[in-house]
N, C-alpha and C positions, 0 to 999 in steps of 0.2 A: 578776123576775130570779132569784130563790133558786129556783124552781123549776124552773127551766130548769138553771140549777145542778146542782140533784140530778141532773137528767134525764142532764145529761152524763156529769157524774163516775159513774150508772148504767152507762150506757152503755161507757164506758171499763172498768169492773169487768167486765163481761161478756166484752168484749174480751179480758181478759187472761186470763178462762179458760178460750176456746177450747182443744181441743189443736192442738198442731203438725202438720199432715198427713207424715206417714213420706214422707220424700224420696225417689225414684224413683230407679229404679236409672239407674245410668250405663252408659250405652252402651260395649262394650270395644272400648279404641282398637287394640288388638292385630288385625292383620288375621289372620282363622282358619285354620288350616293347612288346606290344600286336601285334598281327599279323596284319597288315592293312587290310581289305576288300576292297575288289574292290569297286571302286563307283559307285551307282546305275546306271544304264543305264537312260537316261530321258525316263519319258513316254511318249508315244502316245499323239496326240495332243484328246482332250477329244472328245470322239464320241456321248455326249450328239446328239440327233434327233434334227433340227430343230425346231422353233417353227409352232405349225400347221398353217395354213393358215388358214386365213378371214372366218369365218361363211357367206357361200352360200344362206343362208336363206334372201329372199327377204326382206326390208325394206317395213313395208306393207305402200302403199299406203296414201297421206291423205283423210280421208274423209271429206265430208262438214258436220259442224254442223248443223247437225236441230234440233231445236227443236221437241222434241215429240208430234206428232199431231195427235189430237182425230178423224181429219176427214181421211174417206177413200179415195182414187181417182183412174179412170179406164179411160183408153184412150176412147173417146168419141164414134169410128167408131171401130166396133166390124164388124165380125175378124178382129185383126190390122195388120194381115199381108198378106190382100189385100188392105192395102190402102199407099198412097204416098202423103206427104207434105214437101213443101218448107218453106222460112221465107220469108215473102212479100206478093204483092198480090193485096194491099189495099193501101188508102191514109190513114186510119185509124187500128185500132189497131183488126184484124180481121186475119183468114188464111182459107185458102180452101183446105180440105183433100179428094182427088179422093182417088175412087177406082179403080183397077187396072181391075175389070172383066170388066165395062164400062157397066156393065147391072144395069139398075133401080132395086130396090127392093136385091138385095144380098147382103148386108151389113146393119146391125141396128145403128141406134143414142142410145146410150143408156146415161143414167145420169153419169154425170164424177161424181157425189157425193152425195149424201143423202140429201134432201131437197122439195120445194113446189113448183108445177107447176105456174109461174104465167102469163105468156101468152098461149096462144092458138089461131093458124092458120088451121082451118082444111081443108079449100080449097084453090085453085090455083086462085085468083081472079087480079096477074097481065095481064095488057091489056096494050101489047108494043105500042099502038097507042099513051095511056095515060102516061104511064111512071109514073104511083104514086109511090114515093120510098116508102113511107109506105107499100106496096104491094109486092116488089120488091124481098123478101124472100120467097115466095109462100106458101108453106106449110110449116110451120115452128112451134117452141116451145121455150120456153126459162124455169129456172124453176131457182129459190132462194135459193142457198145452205145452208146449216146450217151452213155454213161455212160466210157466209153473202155476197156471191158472186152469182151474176148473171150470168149464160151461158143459148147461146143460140146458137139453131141449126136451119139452113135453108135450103132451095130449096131440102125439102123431096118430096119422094113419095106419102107417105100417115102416119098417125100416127096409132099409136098402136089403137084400139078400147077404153079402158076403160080412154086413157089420158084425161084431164080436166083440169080447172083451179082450182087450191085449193085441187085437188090430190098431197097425200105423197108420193115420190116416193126413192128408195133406190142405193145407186152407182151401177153401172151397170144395170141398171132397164132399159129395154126398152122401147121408146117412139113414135118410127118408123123408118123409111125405108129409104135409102139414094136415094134421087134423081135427076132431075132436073127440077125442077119445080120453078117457077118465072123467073126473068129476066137470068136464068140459063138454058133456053131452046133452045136445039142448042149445049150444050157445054158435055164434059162429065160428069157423072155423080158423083157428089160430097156434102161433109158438109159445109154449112159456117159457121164456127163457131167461138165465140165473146165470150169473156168476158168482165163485165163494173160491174160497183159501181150499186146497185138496186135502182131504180126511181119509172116509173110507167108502168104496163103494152104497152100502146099507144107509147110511147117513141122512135121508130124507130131507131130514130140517137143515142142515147146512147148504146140501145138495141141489137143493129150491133158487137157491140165491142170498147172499148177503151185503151185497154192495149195488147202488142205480145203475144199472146197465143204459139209460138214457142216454148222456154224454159219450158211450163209448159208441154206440150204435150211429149218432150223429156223424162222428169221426168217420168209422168205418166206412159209411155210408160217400161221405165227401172223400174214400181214398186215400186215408191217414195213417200209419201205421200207427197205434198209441196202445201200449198195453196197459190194462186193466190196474188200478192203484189200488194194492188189496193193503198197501200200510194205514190205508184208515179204517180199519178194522181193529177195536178193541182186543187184543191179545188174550187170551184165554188163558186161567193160572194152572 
């Protein structure tokens, strides 16, 4: 037993003069400040594309309202593109469309519109001694559109053979020859041509013309259908 004794209380001494092992560091509870990043650089000012320009596409035109119209119409002096008219001419509502060849006979009256013959001039029976205006158109035609419009055509050549009064005849129908015949001799060769409200056959002064055939002839001419506006014609009591 004593030496088991010693052995401890040995034991024990030795013990106590171990050294202490150097305590380990501590972990720091501080969470560590985070690394700064750099700050972003600014971007680029934005390269979005401009906005496109304006649509090039023409604004179309306005066009005149017409009404839709049943009737057809053709410039009166076929080919129209040997003939020449001004606006004037008359003291009355009339115009005169030469022709550019200056020969009788090369150019046709044809009907500006679908409708019924209702004068007929087949001979030249002015006599400049006498000076009948009744006469004054020489060979001439006029004819009642369906349109309810009267045209008429003068100081022809000759007319077509089969024309008549009370013949149907259709737009562009021929009725004769452009010339100068009546108080038109001497001059070059041309249509007179008249639009008026329908009367009577005999009616010379109305017959002539009463309203500018200019504007209609334009029309025509560019392939319009536009009938003749006989309500600006003063009403007769």
């Amino acid at each position: 037993m004593k030496v088991l004794g010693w052995v401890g209380l040995l034991l024990l001494g030795l013990s106590a003069c171990r050294p202490v092992p150097a305590a380990l560091p501590v972990a720091a509870t501080a969470a560590a400040s985070p690394t700064a990043l750099p700050s972003p650089s600014p971007l680029p000012p934005s390269e979005t594309p401009p906005p496109p320009p304006p649509s090039e596409t023409p604004s179309p035109s306005p066009s005149p309202t017409e009404t839709p119209n049943p009737y057809t119409y053709v410039f009166p002096v076929q080919p129209a593109h040997l003939t020449g008219f001004t606006q004037g001419g008359h003291p009355y509502g009339a115009i005169d469309i030469f022709i550019q060849a200056e020969v009788e006979g090369c150019c046709r009256f044809v009907a500006p519109t679908s409708g019924v013959v209702d004068f007929v001039q087949a001979e030249d029976l002015w006599d400049p001694f006498n000076d009948d205006p009744a006469l004054r158109g020489g060979v001439s035609v006029a004819i009642i559109g369906d349109d309810g419009v009267r045209y008429y055509g003068s100081h022809l050549y000759a007319l077509d053979a089969p024309i008549r009064r009370g013949l149907r005849v259709s737009a562009g129908q021929f009725l004769g020859w452009v010339g100068m015949s009546g108080n038109a001799a001497g001059t070059l060769p041309h249509l007179h041509f008249g639009i008026s409200h329908p009367t009577y056959p005999e009616d010379w002064q109305t017959r002539r013309g009463e309203i500018d055939p200019y504007p209609y002839l334009l029309l025509w001419l560019a392939g319009r259908n536009v009938t003749p506006d006989l309500s600006v014609l003063t009403p007769t009591p």
